[in-house]
mmCIF file of the N, C-alpha and C atoms, coordinates in Angstrom:
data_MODEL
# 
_entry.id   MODEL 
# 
loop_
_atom_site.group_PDB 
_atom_site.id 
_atom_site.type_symbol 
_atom_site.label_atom_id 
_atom_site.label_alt_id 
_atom_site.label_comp_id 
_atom_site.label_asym_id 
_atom_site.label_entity_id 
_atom_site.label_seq_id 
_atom_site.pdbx_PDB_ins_code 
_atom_site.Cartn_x 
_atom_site.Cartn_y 
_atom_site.Cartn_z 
_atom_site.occupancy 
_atom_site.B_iso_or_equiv 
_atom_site.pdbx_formal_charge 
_atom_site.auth_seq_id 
_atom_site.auth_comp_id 
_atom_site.auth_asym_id 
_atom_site.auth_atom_id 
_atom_site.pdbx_PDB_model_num 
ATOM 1   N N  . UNK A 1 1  ? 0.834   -1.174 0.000  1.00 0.00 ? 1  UNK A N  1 
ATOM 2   C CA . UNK A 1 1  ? 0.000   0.000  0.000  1.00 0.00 ? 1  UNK A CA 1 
ATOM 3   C C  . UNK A 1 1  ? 0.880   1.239  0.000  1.00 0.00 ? 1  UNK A C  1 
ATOM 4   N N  . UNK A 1 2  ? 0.392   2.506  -0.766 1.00 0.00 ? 2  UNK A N  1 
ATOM 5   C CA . UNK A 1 2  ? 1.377   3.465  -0.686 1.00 0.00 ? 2  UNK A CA 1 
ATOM 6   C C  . UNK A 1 2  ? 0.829   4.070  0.364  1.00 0.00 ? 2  UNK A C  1 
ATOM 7   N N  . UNK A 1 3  ? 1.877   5.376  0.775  1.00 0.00 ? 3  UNK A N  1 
ATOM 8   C CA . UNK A 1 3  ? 1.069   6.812  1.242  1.00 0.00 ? 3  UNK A CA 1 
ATOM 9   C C  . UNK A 1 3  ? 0.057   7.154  1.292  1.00 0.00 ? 3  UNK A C  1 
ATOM 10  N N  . UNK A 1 4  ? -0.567  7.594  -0.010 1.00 0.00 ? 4  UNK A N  1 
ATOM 11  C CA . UNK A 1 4  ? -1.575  8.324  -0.469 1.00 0.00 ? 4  UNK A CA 1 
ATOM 12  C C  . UNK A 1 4  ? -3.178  6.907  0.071  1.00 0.00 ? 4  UNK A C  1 
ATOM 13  N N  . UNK A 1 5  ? -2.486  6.015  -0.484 1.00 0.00 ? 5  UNK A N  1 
ATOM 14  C CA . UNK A 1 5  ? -3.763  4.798  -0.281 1.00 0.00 ? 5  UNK A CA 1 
ATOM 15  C C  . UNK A 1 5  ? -3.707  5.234  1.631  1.00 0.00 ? 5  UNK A C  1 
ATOM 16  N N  . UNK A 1 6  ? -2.554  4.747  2.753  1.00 0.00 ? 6  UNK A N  1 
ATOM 17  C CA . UNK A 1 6  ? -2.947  4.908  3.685  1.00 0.00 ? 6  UNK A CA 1 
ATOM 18  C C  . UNK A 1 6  ? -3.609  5.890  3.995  1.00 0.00 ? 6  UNK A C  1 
ATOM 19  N N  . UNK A 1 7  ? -3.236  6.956  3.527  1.00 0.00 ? 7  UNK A N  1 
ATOM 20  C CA . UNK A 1 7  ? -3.994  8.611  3.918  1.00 0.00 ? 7  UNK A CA 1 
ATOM 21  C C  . UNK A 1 7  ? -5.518  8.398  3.807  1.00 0.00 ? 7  UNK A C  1 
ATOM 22  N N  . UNK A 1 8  ? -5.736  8.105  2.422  1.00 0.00 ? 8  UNK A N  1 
ATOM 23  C CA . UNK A 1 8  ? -6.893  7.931  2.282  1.00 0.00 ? 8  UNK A CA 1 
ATOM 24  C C  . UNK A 1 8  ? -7.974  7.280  3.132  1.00 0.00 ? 8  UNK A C  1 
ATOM 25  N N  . UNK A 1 9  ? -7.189  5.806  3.649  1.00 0.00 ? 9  UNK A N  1 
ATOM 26  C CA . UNK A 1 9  ? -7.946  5.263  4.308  1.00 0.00 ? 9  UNK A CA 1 
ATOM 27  C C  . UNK A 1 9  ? -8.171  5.891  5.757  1.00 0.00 ? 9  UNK A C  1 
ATOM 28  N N  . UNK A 1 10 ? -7.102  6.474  6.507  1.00 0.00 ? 10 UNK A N  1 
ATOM 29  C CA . UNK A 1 10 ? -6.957  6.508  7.723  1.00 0.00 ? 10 UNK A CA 1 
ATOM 30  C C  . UNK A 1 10 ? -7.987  7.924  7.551  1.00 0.00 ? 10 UNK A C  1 
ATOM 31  N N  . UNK A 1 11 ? -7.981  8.843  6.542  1.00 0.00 ? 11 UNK A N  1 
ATOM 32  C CA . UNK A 1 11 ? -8.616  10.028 6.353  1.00 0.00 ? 11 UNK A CA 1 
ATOM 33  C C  . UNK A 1 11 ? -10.474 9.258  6.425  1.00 0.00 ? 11 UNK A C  1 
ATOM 34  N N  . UNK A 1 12 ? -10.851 8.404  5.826  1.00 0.00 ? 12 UNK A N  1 
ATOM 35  C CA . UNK A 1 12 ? -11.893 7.828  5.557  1.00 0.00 ? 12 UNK A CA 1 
ATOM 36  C C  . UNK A 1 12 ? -12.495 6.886  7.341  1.00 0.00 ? 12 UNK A C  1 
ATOM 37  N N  . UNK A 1 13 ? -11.585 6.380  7.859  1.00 0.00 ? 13 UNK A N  1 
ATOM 38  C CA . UNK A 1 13 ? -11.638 5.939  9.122  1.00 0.00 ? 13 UNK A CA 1 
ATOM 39  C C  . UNK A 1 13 ? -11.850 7.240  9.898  1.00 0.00 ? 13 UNK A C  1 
ATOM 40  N N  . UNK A 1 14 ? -11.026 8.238  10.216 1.00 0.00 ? 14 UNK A N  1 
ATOM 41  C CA . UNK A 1 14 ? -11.449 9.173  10.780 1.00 0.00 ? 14 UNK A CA 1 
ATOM 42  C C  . UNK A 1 14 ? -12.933 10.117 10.763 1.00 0.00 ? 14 UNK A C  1 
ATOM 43  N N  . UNK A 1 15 ? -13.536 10.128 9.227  1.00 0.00 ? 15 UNK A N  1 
ATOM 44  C CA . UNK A 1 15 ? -14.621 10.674 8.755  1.00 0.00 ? 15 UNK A CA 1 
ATOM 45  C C  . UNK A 1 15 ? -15.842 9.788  9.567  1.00 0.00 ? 15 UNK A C  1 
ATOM 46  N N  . UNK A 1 16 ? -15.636 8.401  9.175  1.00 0.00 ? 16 UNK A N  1 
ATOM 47  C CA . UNK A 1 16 ? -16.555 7.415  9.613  1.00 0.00 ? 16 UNK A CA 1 
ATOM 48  C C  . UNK A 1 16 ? -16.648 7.698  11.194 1.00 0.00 ? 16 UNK A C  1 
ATOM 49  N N  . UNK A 1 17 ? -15.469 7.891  12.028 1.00 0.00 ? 17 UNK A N  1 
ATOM 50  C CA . UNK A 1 17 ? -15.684 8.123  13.485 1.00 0.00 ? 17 UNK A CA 1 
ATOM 51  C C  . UNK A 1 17 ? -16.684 9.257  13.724 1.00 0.00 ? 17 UNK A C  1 
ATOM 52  N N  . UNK A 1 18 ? -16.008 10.218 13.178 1.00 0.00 ? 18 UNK A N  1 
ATOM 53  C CA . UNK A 1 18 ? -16.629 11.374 13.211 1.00 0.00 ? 18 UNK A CA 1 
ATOM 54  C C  . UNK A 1 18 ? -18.112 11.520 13.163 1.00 0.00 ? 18 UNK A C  1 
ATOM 55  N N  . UNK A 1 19 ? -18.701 10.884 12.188 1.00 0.00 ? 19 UNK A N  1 
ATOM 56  C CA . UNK A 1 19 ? -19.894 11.033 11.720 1.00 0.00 ? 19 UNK A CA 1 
ATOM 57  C C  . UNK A 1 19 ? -20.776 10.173 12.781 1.00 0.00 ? 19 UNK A C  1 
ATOM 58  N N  . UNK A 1 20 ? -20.080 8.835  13.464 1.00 0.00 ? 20 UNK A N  1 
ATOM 59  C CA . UNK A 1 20 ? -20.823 7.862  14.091 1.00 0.00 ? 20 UNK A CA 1 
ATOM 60  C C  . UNK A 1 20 ? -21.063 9.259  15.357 1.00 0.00 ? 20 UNK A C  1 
ATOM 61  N N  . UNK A 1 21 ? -20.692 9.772  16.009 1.00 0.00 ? 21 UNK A N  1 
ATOM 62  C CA . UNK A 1 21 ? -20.364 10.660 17.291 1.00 0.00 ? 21 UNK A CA 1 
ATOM 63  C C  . UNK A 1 21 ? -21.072 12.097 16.866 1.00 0.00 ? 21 UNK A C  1 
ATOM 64  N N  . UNK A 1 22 ? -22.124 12.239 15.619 1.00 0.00 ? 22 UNK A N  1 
ATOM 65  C CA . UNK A 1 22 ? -22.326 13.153 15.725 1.00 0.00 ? 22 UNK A CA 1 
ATOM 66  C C  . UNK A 1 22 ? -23.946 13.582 16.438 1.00 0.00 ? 22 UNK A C  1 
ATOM 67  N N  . UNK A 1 23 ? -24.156 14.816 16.887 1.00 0.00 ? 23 UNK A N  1 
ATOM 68  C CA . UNK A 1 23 ? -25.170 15.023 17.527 1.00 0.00 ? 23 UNK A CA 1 
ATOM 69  C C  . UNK A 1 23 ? -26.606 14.620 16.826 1.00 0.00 ? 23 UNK A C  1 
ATOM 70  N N  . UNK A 1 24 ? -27.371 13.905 17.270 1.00 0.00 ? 24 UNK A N  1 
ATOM 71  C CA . UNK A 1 24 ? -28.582 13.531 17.212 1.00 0.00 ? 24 UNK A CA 1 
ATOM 72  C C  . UNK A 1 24 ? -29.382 14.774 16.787 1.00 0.00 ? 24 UNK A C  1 
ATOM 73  N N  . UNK A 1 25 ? -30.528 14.513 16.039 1.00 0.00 ? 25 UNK A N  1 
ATOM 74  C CA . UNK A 1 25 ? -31.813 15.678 16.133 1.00 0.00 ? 25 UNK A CA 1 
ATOM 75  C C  . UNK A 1 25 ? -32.346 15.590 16.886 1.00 0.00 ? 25 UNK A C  1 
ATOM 76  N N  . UNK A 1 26 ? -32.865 16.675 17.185 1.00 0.00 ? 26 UNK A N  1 
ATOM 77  C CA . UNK A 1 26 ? -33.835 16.630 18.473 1.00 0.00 ? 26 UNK A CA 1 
ATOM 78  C C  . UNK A 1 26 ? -35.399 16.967 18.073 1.00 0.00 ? 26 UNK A C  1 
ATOM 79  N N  . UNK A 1 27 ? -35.814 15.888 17.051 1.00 0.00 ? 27 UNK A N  1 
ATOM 80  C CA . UNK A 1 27 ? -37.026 15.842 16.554 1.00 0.00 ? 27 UNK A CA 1 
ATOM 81  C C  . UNK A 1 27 ? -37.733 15.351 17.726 1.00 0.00 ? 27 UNK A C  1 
ATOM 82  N N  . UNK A 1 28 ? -38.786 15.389 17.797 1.00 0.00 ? 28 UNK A N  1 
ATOM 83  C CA . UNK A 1 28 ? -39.861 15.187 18.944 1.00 0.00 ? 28 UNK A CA 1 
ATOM 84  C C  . UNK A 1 28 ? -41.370 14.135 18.190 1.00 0.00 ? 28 UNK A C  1 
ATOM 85  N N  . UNK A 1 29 ? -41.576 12.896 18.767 1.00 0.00 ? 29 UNK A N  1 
ATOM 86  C CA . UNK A 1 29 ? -42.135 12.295 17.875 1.00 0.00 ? 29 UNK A CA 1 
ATOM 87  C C  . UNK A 1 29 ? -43.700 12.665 18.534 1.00 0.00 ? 29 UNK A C  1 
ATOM 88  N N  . UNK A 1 30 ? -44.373 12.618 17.633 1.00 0.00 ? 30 UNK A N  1 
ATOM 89  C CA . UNK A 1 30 ? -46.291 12.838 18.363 1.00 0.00 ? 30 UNK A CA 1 
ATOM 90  C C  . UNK A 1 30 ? -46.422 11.348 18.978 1.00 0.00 ? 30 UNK A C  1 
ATOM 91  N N  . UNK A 1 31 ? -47.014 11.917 20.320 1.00 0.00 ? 31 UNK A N  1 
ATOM 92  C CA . UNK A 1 31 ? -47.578 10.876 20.954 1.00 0.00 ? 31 UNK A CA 1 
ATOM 93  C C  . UNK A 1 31 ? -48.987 10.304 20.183 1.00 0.00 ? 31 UNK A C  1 
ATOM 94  N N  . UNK A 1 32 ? -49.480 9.019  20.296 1.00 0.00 ? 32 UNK A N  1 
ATOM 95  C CA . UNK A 1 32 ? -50.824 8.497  19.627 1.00 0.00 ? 32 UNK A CA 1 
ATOM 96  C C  . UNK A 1 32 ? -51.957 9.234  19.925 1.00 0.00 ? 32 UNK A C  1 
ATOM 97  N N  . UNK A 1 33 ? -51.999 10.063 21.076 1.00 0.00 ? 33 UNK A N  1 
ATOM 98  C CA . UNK A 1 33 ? -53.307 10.723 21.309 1.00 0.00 ? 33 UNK A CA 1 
ATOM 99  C C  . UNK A 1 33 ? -53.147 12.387 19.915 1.00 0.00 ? 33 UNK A C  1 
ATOM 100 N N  . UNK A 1 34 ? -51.959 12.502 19.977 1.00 0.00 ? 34 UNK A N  1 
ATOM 101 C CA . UNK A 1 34 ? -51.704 14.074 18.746 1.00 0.00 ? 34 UNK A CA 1 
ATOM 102 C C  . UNK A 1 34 ? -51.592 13.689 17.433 1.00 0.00 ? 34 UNK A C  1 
ATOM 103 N N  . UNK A 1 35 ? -51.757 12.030 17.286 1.00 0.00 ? 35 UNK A N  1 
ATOM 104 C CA . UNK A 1 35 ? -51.364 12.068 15.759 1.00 0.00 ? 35 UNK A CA 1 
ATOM 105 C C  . UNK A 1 35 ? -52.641 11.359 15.473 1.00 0.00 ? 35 UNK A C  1 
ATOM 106 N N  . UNK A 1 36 ? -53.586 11.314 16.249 1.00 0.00 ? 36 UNK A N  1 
ATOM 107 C CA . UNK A 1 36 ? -54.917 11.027 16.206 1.00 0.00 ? 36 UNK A CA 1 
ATOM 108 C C  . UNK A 1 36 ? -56.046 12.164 15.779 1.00 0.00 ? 36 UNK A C  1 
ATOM 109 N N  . UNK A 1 37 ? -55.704 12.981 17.130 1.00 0.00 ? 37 UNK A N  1 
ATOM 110 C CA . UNK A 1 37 ? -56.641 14.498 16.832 1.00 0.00 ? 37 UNK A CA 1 
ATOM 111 C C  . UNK A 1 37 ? -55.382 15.010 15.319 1.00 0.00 ? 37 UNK A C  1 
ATOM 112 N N  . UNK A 1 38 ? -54.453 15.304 14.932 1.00 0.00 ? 38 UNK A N  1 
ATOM 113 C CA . UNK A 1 38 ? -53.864 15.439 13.764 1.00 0.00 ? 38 UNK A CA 1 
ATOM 114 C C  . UNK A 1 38 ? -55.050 14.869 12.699 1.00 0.00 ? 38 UNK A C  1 
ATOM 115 N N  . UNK A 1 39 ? -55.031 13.801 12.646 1.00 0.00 ? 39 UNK A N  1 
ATOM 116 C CA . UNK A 1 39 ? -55.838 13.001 11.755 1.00 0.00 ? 39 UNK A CA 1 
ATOM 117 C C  . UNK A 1 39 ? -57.146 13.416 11.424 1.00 0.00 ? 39 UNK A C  1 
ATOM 118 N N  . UNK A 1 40 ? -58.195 13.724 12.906 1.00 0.00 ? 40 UNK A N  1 
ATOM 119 C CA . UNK A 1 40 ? -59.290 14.096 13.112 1.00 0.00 ? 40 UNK A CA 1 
ATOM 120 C C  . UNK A 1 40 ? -59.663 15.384 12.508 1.00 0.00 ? 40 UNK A C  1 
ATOM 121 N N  . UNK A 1 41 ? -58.712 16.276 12.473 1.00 0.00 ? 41 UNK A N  1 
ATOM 122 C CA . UNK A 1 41 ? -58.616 17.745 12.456 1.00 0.00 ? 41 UNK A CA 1 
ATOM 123 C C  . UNK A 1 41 ? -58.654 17.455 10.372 1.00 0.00 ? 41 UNK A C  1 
ATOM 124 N N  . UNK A 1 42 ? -57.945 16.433 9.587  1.00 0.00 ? 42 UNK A N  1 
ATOM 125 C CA . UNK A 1 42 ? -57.638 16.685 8.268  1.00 0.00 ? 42 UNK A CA 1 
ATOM 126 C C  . UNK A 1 42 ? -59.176 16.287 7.801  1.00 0.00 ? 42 UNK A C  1 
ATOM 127 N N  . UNK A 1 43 ? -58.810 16.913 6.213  1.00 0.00 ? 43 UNK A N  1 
ATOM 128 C CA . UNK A 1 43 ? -60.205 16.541 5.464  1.00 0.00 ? 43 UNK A CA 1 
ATOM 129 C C  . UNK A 1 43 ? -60.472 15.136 5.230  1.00 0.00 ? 43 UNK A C  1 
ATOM 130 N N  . UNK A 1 44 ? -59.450 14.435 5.145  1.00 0.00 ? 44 UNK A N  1 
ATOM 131 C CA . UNK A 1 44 ? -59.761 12.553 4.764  1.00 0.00 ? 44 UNK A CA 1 
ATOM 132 C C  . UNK A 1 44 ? -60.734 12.206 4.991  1.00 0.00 ? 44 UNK A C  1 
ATOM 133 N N  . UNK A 1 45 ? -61.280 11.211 4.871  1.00 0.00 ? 45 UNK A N  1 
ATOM 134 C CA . UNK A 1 45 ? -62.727 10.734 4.802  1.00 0.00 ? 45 UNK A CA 1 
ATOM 135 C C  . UNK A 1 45 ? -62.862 9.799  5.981  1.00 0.00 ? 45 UNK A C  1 
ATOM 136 N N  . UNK A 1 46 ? -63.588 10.149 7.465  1.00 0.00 ? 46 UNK A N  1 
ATOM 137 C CA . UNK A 1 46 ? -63.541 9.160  8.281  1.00 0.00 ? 46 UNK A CA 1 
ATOM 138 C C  . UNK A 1 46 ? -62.973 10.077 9.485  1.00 0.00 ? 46 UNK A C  1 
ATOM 139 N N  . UNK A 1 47 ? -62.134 11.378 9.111  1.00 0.00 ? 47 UNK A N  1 
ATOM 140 C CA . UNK A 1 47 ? -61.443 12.235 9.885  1.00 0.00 ? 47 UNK A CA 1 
ATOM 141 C C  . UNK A 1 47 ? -62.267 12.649 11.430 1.00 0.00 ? 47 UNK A C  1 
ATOM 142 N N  . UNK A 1 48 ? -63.671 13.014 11.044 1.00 0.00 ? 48 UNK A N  1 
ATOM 143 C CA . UNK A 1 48 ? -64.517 13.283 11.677 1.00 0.00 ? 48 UNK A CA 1 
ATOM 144 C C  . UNK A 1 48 ? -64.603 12.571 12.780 1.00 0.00 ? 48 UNK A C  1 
ATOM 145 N N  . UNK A 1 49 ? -64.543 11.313 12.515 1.00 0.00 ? 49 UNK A N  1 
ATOM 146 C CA . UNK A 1 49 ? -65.428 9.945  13.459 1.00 0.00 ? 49 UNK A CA 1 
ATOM 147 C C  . UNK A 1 49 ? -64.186 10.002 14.387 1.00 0.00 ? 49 UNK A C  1 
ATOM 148 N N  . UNK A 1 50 ? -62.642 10.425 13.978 1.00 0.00 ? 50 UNK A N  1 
ATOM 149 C CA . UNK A 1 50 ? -61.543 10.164 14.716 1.00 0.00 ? 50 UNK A CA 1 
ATOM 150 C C  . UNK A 1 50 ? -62.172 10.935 16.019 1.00 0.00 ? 50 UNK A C  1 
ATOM 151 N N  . UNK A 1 51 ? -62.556 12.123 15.697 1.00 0.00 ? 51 UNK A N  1 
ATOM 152 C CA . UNK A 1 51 ? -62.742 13.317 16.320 1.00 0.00 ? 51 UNK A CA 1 
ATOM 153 C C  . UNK A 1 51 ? -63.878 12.950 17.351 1.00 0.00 ? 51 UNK A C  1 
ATOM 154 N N  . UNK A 1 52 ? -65.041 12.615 17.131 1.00 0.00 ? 52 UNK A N  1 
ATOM 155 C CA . UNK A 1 52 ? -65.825 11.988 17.901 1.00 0.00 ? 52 UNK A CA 1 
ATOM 156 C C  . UNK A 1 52 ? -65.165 10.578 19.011 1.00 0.00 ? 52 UNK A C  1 
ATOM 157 N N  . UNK A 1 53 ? -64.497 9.678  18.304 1.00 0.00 ? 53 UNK A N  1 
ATOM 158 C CA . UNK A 1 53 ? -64.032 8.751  19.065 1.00 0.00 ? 53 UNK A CA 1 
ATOM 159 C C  . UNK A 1 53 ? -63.251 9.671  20.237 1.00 0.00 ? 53 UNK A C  1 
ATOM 160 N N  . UNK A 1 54 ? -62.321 10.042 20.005 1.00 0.00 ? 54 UNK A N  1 
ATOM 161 C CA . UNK A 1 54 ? -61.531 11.052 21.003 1.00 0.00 ? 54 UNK A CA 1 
ATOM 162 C C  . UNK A 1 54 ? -62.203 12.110 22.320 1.00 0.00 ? 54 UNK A C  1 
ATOM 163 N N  . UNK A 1 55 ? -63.610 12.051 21.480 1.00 0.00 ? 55 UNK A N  1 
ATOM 164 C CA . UNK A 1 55 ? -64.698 13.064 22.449 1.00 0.00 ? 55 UNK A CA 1 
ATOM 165 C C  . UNK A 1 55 ? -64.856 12.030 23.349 1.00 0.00 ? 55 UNK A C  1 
ATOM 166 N N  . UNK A 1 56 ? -65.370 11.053 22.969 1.00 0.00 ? 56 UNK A N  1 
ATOM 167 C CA . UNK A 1 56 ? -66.168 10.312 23.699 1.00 0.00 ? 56 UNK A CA 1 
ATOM 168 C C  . UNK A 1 56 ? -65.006 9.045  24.710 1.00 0.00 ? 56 UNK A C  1 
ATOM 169 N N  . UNK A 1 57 ? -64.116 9.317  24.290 1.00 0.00 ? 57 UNK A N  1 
ATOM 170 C CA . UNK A 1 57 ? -63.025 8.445  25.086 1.00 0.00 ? 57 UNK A CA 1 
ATOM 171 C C  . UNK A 1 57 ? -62.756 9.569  26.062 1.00 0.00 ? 57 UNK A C  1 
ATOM 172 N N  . UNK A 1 58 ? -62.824 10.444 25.934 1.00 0.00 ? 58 UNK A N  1 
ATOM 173 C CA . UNK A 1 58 ? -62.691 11.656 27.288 1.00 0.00 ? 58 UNK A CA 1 
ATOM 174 C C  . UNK A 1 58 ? -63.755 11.988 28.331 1.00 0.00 ? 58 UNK A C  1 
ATOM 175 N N  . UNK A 1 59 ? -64.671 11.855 27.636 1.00 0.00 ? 59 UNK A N  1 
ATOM 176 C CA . UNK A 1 59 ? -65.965 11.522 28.296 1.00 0.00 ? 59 UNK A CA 1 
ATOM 177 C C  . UNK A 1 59 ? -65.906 10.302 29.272 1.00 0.00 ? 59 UNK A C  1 
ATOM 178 N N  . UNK A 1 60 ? -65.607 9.430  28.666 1.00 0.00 ? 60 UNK A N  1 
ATOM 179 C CA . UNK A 1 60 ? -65.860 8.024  29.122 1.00 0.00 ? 60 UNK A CA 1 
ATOM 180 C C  . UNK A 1 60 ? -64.621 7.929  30.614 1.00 0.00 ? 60 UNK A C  1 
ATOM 181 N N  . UNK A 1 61 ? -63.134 8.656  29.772 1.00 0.00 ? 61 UNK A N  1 
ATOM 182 C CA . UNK A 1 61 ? -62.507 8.797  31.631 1.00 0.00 ? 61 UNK A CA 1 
ATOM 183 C C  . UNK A 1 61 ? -63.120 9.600  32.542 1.00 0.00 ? 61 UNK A C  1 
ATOM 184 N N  . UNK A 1 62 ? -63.293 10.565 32.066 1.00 0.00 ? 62 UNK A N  1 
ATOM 185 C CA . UNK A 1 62 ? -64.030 11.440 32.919 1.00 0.00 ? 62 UNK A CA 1 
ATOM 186 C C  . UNK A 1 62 ? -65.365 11.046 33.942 1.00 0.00 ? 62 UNK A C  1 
ATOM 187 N N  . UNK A 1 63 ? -65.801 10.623 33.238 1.00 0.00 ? 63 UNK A N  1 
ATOM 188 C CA . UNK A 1 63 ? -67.144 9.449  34.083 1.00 0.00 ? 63 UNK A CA 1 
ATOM 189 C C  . UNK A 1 63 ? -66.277 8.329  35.037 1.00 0.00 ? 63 UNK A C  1 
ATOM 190 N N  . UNK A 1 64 ? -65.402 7.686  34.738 1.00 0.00 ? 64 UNK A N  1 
ATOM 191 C CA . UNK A 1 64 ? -64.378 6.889  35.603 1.00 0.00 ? 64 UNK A CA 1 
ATOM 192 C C  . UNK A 1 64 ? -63.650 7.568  36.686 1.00 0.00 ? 64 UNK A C  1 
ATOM 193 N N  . UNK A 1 65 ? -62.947 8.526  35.933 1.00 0.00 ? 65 UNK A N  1 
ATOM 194 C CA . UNK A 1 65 ? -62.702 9.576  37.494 1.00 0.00 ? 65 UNK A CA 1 
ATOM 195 C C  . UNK A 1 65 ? -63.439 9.965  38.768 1.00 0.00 ? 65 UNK A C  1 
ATOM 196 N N  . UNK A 1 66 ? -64.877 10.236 37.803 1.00 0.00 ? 66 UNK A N  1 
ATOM 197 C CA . UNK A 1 66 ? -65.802 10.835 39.089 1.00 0.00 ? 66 UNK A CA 1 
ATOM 198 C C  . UNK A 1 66 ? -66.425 9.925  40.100 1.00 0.00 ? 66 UNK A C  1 
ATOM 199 N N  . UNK A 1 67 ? -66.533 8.427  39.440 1.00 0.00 ? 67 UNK A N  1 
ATOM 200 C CA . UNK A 1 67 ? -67.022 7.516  39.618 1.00 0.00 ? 67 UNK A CA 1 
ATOM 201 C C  . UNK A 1 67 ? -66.151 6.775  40.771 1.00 0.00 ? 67 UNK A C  1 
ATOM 202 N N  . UNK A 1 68 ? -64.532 6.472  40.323 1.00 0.00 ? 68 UNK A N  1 
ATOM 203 C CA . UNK A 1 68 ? -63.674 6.594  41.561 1.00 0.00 ? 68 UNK A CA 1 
ATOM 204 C C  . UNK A 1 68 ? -63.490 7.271  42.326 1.00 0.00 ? 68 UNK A C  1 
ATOM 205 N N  . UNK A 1 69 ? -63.943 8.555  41.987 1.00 0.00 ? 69 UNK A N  1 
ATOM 206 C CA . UNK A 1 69 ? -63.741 9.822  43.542 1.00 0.00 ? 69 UNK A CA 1 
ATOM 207 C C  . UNK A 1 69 ? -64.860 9.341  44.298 1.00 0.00 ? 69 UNK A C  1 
ATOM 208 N N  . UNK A 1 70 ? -65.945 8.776  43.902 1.00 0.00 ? 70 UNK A N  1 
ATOM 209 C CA . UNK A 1 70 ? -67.029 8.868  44.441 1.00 0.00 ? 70 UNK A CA 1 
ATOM 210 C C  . UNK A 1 70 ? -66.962 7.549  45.691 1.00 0.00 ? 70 UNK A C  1 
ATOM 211 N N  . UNK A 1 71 ? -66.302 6.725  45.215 1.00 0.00 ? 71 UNK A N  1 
ATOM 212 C CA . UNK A 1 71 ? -66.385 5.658  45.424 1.00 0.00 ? 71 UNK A CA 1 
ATOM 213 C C  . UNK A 1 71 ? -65.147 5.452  46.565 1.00 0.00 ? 71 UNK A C  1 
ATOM 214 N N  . UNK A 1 72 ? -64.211 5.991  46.637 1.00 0.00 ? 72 UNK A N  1 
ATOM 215 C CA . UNK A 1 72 ? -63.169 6.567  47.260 1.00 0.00 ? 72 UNK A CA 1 
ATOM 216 C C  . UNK A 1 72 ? -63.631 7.524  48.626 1.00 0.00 ? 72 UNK A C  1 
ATOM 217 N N  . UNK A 1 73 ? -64.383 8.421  48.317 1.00 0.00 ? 73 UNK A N  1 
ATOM 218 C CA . UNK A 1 73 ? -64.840 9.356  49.275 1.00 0.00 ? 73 UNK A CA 1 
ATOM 219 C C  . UNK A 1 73 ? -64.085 10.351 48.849 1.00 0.00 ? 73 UNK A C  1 
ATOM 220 N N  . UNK A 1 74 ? -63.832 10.680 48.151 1.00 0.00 ? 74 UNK A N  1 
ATOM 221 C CA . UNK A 1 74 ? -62.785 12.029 47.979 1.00 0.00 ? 74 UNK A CA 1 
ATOM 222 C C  . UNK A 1 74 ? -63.515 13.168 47.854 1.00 0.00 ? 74 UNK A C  1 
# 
């Protein structure tokens, strides 16, 4: 191997380090409840019903909450 071939490589090994060590994005992924109402909120066909399901699943804890406070004595 000459010079230039080692350079190359050791130049190419160094790049590869480099790149493995570099800083992450700090993208932020939607949780299932935001990429739901996301969904609900678009025109697609069915969007709507997302929107209702989501009502009524809030509803439905909400009745569970009160229902355990109640039941609790709180």
């Amino acid at each position: 191997m000459t010079w230039t071939r080692v350079s190359l490589v050791l130049a190419l090994v160094a790049a590869c380090g480099l790149a493995a060590c570099a800083q992450k994005s700090n993208t932020r992924t939607l949780t299932e409840r935001e990429r739901d109402s996301t969904l609900g909120k678009s025109a697609i066909p069915g969007g709507a019903a997302v929107t209702r399901a989501l009502e009524e699943s809030d509803s439905a804890a909400a009745r569970t909450r009160r229902l355990n406070e109640a039941a609790s004595g709180q």
